[in-house]
C-alpha positions in Angstrom: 0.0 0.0 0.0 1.2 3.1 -0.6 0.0 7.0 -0.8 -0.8 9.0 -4.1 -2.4 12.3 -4.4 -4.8 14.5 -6.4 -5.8 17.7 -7.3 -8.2 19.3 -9.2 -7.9 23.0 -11.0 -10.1 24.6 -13.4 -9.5 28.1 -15.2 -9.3 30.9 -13.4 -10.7 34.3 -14.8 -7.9 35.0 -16.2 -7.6 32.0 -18.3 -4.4 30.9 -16.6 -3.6 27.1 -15.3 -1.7 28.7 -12.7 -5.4 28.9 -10.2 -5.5 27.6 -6.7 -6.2 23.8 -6.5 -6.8 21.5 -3.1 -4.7 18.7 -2.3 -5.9 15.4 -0.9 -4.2 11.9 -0.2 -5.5 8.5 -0.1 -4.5 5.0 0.3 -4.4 2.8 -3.2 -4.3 -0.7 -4.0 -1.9 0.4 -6.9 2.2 -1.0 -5.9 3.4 0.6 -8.7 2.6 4.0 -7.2 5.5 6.1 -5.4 4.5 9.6 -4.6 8.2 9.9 -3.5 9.5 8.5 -6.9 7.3 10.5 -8.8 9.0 14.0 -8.4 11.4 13.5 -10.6 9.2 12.6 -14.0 6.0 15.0 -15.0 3.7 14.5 -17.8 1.2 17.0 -19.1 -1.5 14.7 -21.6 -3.8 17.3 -23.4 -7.6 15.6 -24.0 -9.6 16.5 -27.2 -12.3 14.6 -28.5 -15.9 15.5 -30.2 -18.4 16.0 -27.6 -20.2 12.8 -26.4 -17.2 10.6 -27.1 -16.7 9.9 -23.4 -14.5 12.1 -22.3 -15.9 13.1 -18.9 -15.9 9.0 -18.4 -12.1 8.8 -19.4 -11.4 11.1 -17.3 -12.6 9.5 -14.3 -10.9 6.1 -16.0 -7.2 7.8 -16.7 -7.2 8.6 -13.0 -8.5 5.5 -11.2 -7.0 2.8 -13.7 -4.0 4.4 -12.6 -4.6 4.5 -9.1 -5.6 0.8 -8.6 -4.1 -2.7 -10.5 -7.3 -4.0 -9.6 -10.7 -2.8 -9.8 -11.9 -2.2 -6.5 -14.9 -4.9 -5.4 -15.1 -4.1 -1.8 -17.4 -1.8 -0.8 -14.3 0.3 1.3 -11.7 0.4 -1.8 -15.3 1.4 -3.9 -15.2 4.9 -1.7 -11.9 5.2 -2.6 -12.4 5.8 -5.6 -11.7 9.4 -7.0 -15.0 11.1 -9.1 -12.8 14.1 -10.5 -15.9 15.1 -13.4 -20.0 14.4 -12.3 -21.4 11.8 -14.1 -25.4 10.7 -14.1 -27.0 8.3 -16.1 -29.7 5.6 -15.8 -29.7 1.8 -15.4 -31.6 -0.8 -14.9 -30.9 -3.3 -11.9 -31.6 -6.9 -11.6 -35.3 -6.6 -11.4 -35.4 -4.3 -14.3 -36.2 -1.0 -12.6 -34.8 1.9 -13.6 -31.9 3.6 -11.2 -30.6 7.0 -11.5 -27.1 7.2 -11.1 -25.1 10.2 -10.0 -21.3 10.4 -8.8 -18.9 13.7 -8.1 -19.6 17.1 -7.4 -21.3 19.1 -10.4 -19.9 22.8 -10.2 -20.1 25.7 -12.8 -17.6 24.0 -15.0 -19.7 21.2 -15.7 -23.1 20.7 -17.7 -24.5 17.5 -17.2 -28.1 18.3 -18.5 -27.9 19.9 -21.7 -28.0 17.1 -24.5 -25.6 17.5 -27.2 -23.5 20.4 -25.3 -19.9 19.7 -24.1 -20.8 19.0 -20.4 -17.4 20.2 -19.5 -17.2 24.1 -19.9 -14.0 25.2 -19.1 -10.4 23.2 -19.2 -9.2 21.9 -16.6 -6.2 20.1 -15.1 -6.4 16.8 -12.8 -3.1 16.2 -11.2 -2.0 13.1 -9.6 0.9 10.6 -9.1 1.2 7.7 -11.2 4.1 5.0 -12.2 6.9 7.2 -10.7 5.2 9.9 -13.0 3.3 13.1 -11.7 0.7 13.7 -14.4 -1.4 16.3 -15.4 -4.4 15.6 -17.4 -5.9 18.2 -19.2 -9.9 17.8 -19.8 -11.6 20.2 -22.4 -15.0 21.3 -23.7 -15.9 18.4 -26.4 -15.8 19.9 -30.5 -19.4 19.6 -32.5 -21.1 21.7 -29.8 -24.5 21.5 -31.2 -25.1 25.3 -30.0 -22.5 26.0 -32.7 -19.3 26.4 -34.4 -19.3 29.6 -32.8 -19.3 27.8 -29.8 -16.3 25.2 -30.9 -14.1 28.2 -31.7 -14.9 30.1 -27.9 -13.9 27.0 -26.9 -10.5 26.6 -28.5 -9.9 30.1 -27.5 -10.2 28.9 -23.8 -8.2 25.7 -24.4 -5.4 27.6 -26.1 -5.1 30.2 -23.5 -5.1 27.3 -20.6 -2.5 25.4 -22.2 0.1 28.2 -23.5 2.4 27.4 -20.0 2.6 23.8 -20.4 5.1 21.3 -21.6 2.6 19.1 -23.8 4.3 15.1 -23.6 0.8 14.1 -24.9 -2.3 15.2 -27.3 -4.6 12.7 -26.7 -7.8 12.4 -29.3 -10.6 10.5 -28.4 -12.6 9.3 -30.9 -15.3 5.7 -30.9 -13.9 2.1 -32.6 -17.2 2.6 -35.0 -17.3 5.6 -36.4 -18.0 6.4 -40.1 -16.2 8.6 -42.1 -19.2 11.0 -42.2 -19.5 14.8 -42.2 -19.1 15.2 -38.3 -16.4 12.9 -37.8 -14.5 14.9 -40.4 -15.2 18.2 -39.5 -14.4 17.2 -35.9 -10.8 15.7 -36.4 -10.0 18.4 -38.7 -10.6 21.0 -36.5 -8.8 19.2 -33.6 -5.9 19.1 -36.3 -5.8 22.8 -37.1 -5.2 24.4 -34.0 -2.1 22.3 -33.5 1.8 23.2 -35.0 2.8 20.9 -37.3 5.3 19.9 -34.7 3.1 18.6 -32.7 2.5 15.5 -34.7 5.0 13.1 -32.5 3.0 14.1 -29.4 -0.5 13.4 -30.8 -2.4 9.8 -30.1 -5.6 8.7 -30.6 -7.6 6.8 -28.0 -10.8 4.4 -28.8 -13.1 4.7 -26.1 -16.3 1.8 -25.8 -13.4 -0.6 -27.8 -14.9 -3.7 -26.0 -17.3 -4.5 -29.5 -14.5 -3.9 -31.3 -12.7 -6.7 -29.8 -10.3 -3.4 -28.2 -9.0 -2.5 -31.5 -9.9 0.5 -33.7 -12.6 -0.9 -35.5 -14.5 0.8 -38.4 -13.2 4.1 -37.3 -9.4 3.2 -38.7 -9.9 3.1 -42.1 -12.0 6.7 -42.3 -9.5 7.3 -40.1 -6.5 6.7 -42.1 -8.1 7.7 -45.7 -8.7 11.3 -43.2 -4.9 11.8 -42.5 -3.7 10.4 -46.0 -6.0 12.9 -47.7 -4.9 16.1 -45.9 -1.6 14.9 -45.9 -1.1 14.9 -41.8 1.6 12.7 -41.3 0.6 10.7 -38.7 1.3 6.9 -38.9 -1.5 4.7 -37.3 1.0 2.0 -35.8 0.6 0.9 -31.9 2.6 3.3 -30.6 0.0 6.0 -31.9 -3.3 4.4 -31.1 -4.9 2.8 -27.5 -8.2 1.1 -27.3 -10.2 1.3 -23.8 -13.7 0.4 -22.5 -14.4 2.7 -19.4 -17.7 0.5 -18.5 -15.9 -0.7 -15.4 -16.0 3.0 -14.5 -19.4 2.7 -14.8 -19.9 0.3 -12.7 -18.1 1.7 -10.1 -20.2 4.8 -10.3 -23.2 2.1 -10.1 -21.7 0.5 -7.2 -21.2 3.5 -5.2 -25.3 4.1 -5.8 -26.2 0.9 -4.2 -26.8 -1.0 -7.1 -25.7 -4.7 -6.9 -24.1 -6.9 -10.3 -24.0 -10.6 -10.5 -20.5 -12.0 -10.3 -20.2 -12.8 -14.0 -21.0 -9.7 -14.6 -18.5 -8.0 -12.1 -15.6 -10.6 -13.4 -16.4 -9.1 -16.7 -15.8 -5.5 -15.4 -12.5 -6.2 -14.1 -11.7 -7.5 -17.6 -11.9 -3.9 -19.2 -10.4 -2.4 -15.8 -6.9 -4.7 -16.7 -7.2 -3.8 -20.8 -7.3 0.3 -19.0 -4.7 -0.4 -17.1 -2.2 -2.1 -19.3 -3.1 0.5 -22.3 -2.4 4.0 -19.8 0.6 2.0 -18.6 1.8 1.6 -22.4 0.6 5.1 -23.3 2.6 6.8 -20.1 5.9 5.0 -21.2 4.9 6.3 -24.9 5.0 9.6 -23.7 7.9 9.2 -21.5 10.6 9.3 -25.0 9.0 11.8 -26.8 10.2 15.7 -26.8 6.9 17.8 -25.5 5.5 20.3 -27.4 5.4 23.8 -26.2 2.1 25.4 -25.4 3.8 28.4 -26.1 3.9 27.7 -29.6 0.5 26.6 -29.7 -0.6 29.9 -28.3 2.0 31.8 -31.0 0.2 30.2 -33.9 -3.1 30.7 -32.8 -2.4 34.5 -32.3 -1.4 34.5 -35.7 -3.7 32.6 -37.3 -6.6 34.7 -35.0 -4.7 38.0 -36.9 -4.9 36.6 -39.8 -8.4 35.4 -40.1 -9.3 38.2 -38.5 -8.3 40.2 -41.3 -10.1 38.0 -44.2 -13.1 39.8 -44.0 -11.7 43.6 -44.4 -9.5 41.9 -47.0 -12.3 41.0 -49.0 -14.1 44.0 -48.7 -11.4 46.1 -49.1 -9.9 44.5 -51.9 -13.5 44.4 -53.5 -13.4 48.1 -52.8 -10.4 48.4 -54.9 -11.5 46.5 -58.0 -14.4 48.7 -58.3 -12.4 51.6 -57.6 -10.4 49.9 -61.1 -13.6 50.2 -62.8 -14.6 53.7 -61.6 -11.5 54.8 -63.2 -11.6 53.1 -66.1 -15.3 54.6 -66.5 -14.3 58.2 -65.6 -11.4 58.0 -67.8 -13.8 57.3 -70.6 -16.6 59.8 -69.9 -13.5 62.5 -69.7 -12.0 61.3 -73.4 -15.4 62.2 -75.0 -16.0 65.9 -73.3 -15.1 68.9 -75.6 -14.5 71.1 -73.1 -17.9 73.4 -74.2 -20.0 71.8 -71.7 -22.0 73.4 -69.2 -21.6 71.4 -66.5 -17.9 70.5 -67.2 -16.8 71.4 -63.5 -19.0 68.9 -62.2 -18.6 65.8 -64.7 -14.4 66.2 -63.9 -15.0 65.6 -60.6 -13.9 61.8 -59.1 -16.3 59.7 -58.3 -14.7 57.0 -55.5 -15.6 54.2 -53.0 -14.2 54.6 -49.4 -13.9 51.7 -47.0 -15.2 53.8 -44.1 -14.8 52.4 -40.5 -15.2 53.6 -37.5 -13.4 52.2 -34.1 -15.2 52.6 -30.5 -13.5 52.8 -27.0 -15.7 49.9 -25.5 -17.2 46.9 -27.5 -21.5 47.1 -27.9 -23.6 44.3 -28.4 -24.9 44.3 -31.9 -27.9 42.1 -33.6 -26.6 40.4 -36.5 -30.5 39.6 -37.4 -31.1 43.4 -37.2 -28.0 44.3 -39.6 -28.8 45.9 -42.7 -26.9 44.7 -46.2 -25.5 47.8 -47.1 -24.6 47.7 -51.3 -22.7 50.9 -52.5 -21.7 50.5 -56.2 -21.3 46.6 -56.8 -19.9 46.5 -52.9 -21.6 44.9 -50.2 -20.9 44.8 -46.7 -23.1 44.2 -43.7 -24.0 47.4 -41.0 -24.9 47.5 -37.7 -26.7 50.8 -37.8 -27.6 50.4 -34.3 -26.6 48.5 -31.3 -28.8 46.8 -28.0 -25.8 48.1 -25.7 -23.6 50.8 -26.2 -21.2 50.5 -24.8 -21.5 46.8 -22.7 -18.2 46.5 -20.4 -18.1 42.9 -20.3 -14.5 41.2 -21.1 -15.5 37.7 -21.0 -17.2 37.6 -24.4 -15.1 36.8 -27.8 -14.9 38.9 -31.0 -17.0 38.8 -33.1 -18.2 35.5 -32.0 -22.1 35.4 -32.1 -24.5 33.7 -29.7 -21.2 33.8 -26.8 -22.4 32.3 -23.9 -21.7 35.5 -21.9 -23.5 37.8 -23.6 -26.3 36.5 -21.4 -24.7 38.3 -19.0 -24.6 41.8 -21.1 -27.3 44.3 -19.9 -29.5 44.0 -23.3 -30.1 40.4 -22.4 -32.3 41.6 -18.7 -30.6 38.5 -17.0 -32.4 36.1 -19.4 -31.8 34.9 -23.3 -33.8 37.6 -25.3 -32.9 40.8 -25.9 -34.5 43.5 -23.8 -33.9 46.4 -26.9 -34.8 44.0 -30.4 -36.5 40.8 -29.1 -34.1 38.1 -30.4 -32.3 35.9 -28.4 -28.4 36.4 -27.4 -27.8 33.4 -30.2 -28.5 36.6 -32.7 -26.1 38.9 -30.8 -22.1 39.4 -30.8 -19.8 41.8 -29.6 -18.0 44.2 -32.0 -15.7 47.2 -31.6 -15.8 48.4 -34.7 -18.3 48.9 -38.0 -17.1 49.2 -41.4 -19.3 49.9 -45.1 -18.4 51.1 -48.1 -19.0 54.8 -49.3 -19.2 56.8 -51.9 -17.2 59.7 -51.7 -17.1 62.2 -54.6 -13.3 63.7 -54.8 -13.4 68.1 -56.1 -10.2 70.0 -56.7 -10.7 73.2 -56.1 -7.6 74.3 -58.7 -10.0 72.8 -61.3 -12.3 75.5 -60.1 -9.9 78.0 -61.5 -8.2 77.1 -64.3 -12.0 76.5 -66.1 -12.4 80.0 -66.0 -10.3 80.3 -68.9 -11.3 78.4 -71.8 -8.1 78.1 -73.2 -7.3 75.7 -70.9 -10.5 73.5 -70.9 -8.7 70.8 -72.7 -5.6 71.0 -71.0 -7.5 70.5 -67.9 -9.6 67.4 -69.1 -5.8 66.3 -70.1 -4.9 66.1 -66.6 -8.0 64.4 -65.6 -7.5 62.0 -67.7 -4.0 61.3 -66.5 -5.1 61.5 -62.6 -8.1 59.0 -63.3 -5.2 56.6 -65.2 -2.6 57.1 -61.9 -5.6 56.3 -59.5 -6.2 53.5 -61.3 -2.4 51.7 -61.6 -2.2 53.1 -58.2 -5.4 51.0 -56.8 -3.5 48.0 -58.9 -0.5 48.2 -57.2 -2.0 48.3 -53.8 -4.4 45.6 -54.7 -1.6 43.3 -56.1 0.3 43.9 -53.0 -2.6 43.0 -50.4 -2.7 39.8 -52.7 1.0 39.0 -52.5 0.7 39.6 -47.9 -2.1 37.6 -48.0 -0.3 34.9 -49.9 2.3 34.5 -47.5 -0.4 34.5 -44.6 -1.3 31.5 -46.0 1.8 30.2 -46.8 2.6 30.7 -43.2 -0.3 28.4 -41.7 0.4 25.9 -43.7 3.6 25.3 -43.2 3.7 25.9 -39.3 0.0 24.2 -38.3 -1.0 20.5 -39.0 -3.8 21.8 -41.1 -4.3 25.1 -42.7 -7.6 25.1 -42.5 -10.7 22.6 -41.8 -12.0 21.7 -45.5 -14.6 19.4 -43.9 -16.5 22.4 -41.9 -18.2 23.9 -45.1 -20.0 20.5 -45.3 -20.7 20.4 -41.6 -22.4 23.6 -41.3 -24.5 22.9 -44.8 -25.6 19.6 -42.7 -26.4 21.2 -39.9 -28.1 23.9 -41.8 -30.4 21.1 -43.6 -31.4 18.8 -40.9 -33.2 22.3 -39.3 -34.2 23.3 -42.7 -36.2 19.7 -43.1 -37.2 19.8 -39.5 -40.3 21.8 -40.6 -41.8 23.9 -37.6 -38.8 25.8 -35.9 -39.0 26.3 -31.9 -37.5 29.8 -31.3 -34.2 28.1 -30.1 -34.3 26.4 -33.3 -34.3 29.8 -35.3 -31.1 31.2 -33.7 -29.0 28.4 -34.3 -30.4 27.9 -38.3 -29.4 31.9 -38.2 -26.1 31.2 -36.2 -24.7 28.2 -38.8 -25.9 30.6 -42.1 -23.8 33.3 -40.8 -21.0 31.0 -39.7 -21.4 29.5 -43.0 -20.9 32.9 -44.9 -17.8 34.3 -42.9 -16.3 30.2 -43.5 -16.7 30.6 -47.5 -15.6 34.2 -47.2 -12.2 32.6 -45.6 -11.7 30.1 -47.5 -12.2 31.5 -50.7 -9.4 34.3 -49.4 -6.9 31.7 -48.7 -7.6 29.4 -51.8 -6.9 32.8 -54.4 -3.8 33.6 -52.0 -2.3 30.3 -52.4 -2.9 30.4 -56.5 -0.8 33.3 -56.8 2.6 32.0 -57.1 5.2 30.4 -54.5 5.2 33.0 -52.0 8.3 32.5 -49.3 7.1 31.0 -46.2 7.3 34.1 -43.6 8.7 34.1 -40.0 6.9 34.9 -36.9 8.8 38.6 -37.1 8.1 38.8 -40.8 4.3 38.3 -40.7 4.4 41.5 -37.8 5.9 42.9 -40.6 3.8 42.7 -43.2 0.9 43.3 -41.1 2.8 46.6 -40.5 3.0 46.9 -44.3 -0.8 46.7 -43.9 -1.4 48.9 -41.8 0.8 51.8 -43.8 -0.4 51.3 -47.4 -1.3 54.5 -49.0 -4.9 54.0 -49.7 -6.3 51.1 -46.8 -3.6 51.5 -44.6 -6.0 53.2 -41.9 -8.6 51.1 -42.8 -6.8 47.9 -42.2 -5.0 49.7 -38.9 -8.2 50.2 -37.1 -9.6 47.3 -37.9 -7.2 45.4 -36.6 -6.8 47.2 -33.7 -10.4 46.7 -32.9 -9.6 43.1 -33.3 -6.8 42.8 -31.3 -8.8 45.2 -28.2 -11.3 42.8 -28.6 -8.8 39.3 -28.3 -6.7 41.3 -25.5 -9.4 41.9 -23.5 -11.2 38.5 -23.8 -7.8 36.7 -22.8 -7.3 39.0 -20.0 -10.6 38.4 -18.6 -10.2 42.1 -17.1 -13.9 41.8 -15.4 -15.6 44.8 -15.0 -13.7 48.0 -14.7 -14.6 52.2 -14.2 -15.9 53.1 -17.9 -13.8 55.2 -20.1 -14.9 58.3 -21.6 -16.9 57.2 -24.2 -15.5 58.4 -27.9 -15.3 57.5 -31.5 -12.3 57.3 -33.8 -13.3 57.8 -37.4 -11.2 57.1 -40.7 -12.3 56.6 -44.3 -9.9 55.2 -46.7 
């Protein structure tokens, strides 16, 4: 017998690991462990999986398989056993009546009710002494949140900013032995696979959970599995060292057990054969991850800043470059117009003016809650943008809610909401709202020189004057080229730069999840109210999806651009931000963005309001 401990920390407010935690001991059945001997090793396993894989179970497994060689059968080593996440489910008994099963503490970071939701919230770390090992297990919010992808990419953004202090030995996936390849199983292991440096490919196993009618091997899932990885080109080999079957149903038990509820001994022998499998799978795991080089959460975080920056710029660089091109044609057009004038008109002065659309956007101090189903679609010659002419809360001091992310879950928290789901000022539900620090549209902005004014008033120089019209329409023009080429080229090497430093440059499966989604509520028929913001939610997520993709696609297309460093991309975002024409356009959109990241991360909490005030700039 010997002593091994465990504690339990969830993010803090601030996002950080680093939060208080509670020590306990106990007394094991486990020889192996040596809390003594386990000072000296440490290993930090990172758990992804979609949501209602069993994660929440494996958790609870990883720790107790671990703790005991044996499953415990007497009802003394059954109280031992530690319930770091809530479970409850229902059984039946031996004479078929129905028992409600409950184990652990539930607490705000856990949601055990809502079906199809991650029922853990937040990240959080388990630590406990193992195999001469202290270990560190990492439990996350589940991907597929049926809420939303909106929801999936808040929770990355907590997962990224838990981990960015940690060593990462292991990046376990969880994923079931029969799984199809279908649209959801895609989308969900490619978006595991994009938030991770390419690096991190020696550190990343996947585990089988419910392998017991798979005979504890991968089952149907490998080959969708395999033809996944092969297709995106993730080099990941599927060997033993890489994959680990479990069945957690002796965890179950337990948790039955500890209700009261009695097995037959066939039954209980049974158990303890998935409790040895567990056992002897984390014990081959944890030597797995004892010769590999850990990955840096550091460099997790690094390429997630820069992937936020540059996604976060895909949308102004469509509209602005869309901007530019019908700035082109505007040219083009006035150039025309001005090559058949014959200098005798009446209302020359006014037909040599320069007719041109601005990208106009204006930054605010404080974020304010927008309605994304009260936006107007604002269309200014050929260009259309979306405007949110007005705003539910203005401005709303919360810091806990993501850019631009709609439907948040703490905008329920935001004033507009009245301490419920639907908003107080429009009547839609918070699914419909998002935070924003900024609005952008095009405009059309007619361009007068005043020395034109003067040099018509002698008719001599009429025609010289159209001359030089002509010529400033024609250096507009090459000079709207140039900067449009040159957004095209920084953009290029954006992509360039995810895809060489992440697994996956982006997930090419979630197009076809969202359409999915968006169908089965389209074919539902009659639409509960709920229903309606998250049809709404996935069409939007849709849009800003295509809009991303369809960037990154035309940047790659334009030649072999030179894979940039970290210092080089600040760089060129600099480059941005200083063009002639959308410099300031692309400078205070991106520092809205990055106000908007900074104080999300921080998780400032509310603070003494600013002076309210606007900073305005059309380019």
């Amino acid at each position: 017998m010997s002593s091994s401990s465990y504690s339990t920390s969830s993010s803090s407010s601030s996002g950080s690991s680093s939060s208080s935690r509670s020590y306990f001991s106990d007394e094991s059945d486990s020889s192996e462990l040596s809390d003594n001997n386990s000072r000296g090793r440490r290993a930090n396993v990172l758990l992804l999986g979609e949501t209602g894989v069993g994660k929440s179970t494996f958790v609870n497994g990883f720790i107790n398989y671990l703790r005991f060689d044996e499953m415990p059968k007497r009802s003394k080593d059954v109280k031992k056993v530690i319930w770091a996440v809530p479970m409850n489910f229902s059984l039946l008994d031996n004479n078929y009546k129905q028992v409600s099963v409950s184990v652990g503490l539930s607490d705000n970071n856990e949601d055990v009710e809502s079906v199809g939701a991650s029922v853990t919230q937040s990240p959080k770390v388990h630590v406990f002494n193992a195999h001469e090992t202290e270990i560190h297990l990492i439990d996350t919010p589940g991907i597929g949140d049926t809420r939303g992808y909106d929801y999936d990419k808040a929770n990355f953004d907590r997962i990224i900013e838990f981990i960015k202090d940690y060593e990462l030995h292991g990046i376990f996936i969880l994923l079931k032995p029969d799984t199809r390849l279908s649209t959801s199983f895609k989308f969900c292991v490619e978006e595991l696979l994009v938030y991770l440096p390419a690096g991190a490919v020696k550190n990343i196993v996947f585990c089988f959970t419910n392998a017991r009618s798979t005979f504890y091997k991968p089952g149907d899932t490998y080959v969708p599995l395999k033809r996944l990885l092969e297709d995106r080109s993730v080099r990941i080999a599927l060997k033993e060292s890489t994959m680990y079957c479990f069945d957690n149903e002796a965890i179950r038990f337990l948790a039955a057990r500890a209700n009261g509820v009695d097995f037959s001994a066939e039954d209980t022998n049974s158990f303890q054969e998935s409790w040895k499998r567990a056992f002897y799978e984390l014990k081959r795991a944890i030597s797995h991850l004892k010769i590999i080089k850990p990955q840096s959460g550091r460099a997790i975080k690094q390429l997630e800043d820069v992937r936020r920056t540059i996604t976060g710029l895909s949308i102004p660089m469509a509209d602005i470059t869309r901007v530019i091109q019908e700035n082109i044609d505007l040219q083009k057009g006035h150039e025309k117009e001005l090559k058949g004038l014959s200098g005798e008109e009446d209302d020359l002065r006014d037909r040599l003016k320069m007719e041109v659309i601005k990208y106009d956007v204006i930054e605010f101090d404080q974020p304010r809650t927008v309605c994304v189903s009260c936006a107007k679609s604002v269309t200014v010659s050929g260009v259309t943008c979306m405007e949110f002419d007005t705003a539910c809360h203005d401005p709303c001091y919360l810091t806990t809610v993501t850019a631009s992310v709609m439907g948040h879950q703490e905008l329920r928290k935001c004033w507009a909401m009245n301490g419920g789901d639907t908003c107080r000022v429009c009547g839609h539900s918070y699914l419909e709202h998002m935070h924003t620090m900024h609005k952008a549209s095009p405009k059309k902005v007619i361009e007068d020189d005043p020395q034109v004014l003067e040099r018509l008033k002698s008719a001599s120089d009429r025609q010289a004057v159209i001359q030089e019209e002509i010529r400033r329409a024609k250096d507009s023009a090459k000079r709207y080229k140039k900067e449009y080429r040159r957004i095209i080229e920084i953009s290029a090497r954006f992509a360039q730069f995810i895809r060489k430093n992440a697994i996956l440059d982006f997930n090419s499966s979630l197009g076809d999840y969202l359409k999915t989604q968006i169908k089965k509520l389209e074919d539902a028929g009659s639409l509960s109210d709920t229903d309606k913001k998250r049809l709404s939610g996935f069409r939007e997520s849709l849009r800003r999806y295509e809009e991303e993709v369809k960037i990154f696609q035309e940047a790659v297309s334009h030649g072999k651009a030179t894979v940039p460093t970290n210092n080089e991309v600040g760089e060129l975002i600099e480059e941005l931000k200083n063009l002639p024409l959308t410099g300031e356009s692309f400078k205070i959109s991106l520092q809205a963005n990055e106000r908007m990241i900074k104080q999300y991360t921080e998780h400032l909490g509310m603070s003494k309001p600013p002076t309210r005030s606007k900073k305005r700039h059309s380019k």
